[in-house]
C-alpha positions in Angstrom: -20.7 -11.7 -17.0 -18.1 -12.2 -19.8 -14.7 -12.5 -19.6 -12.7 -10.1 -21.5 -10.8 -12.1 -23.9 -7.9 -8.7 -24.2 -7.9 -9.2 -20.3 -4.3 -11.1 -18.8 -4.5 -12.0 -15.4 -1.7 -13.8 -13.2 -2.3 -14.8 -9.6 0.6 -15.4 -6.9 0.8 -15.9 -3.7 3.1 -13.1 -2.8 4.7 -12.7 0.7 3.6 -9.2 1.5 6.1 -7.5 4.9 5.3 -4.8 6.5 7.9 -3.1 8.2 8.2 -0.7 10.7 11.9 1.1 11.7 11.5 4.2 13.8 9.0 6.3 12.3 9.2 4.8 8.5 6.7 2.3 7.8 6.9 0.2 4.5 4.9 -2.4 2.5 7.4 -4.6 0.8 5.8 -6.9 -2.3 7.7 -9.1 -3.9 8.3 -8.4 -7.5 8.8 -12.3 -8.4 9.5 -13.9 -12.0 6.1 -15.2 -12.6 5.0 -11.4 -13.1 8.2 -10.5 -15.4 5.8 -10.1 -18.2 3.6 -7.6 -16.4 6.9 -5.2 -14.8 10.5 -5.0 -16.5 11.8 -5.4 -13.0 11.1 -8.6 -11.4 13.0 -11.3 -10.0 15.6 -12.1 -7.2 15.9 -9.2 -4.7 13.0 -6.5 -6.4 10.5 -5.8 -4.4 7.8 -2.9 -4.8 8.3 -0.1 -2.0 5.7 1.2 -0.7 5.9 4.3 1.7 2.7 3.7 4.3 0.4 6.7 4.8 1.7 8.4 1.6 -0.5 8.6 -1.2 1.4 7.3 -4.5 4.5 6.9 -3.2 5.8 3.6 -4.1 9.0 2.4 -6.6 10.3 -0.9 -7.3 13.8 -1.6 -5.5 16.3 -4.0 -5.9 16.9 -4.0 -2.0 20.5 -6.4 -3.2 22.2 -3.5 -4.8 23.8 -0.7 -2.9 22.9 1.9 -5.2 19.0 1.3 -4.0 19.6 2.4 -0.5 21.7 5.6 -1.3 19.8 8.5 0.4 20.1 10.7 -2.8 18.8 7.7 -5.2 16.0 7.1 -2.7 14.8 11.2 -2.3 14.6 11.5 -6.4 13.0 7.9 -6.8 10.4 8.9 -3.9 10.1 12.6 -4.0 11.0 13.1 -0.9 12.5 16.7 -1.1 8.6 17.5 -2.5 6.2 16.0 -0.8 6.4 17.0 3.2 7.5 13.5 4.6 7.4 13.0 7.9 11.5 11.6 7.7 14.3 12.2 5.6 16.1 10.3 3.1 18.8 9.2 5.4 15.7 7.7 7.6 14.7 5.8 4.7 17.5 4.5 3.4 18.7 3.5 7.1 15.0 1.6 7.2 15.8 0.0 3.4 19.5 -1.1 4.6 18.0 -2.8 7.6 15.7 -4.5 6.0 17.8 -5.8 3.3 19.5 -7.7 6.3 16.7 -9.1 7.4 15.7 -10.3 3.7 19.1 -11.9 3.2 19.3 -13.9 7.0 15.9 -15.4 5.6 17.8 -16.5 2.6 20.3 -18.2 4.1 17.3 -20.2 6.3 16.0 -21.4 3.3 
């Protein structure tokens, strides 16, 4: 098989978290520098959000800025007025905020 010469490809090895806070669960990847040519937001602090058990429902997040974890942000970003979620925005951004702590106490380890 050929390689498609049109084809770019870019392989990290990406932290991937899953987290779990009450009844949200999340897939966090990290949206790092090395893939700024592939996304318009990568770098420190944006990760890709993905809502678990929720077909399509994912949105890159910069979990360092306040404005990401505003409940109103997070239910137009998400849908979550439209799409029968089993929790609310307020849920979710509660989730978001909590695990934005737990990002930044691992950067202070490193």
């Amino acid at each position: 098989m050929d390689v498609d010469p049109g084809l770019s490809k870019d392989i990290q090895h990406l932290g991937v978290r899953f987290y779990r806070r009450g009844s949200v669960d999340l897939m966090l990847v990290p949206l790092m520098e090395e893939t700024a040519s592939y996304t318009m937001l990568a770098g420190d602090g944006y990760y890709l959000v993905t809502l678990l058990g929720q077909p399509g429902a994912a949105y890159p997040l910069n979990l360092r800025s306040a404005v990401s974890l505003d409940p109103e942000y997070l239910a137009e970003k998400f849908r979550l007025d439209r799409r029968g979620f089993g929790y609310t925005p307020e849920e979710l951004s509660d989730a978001l905020g909590a695990i934005a702590h737990d990002l930044a106490l691992e950067e202070r380890m490193d």
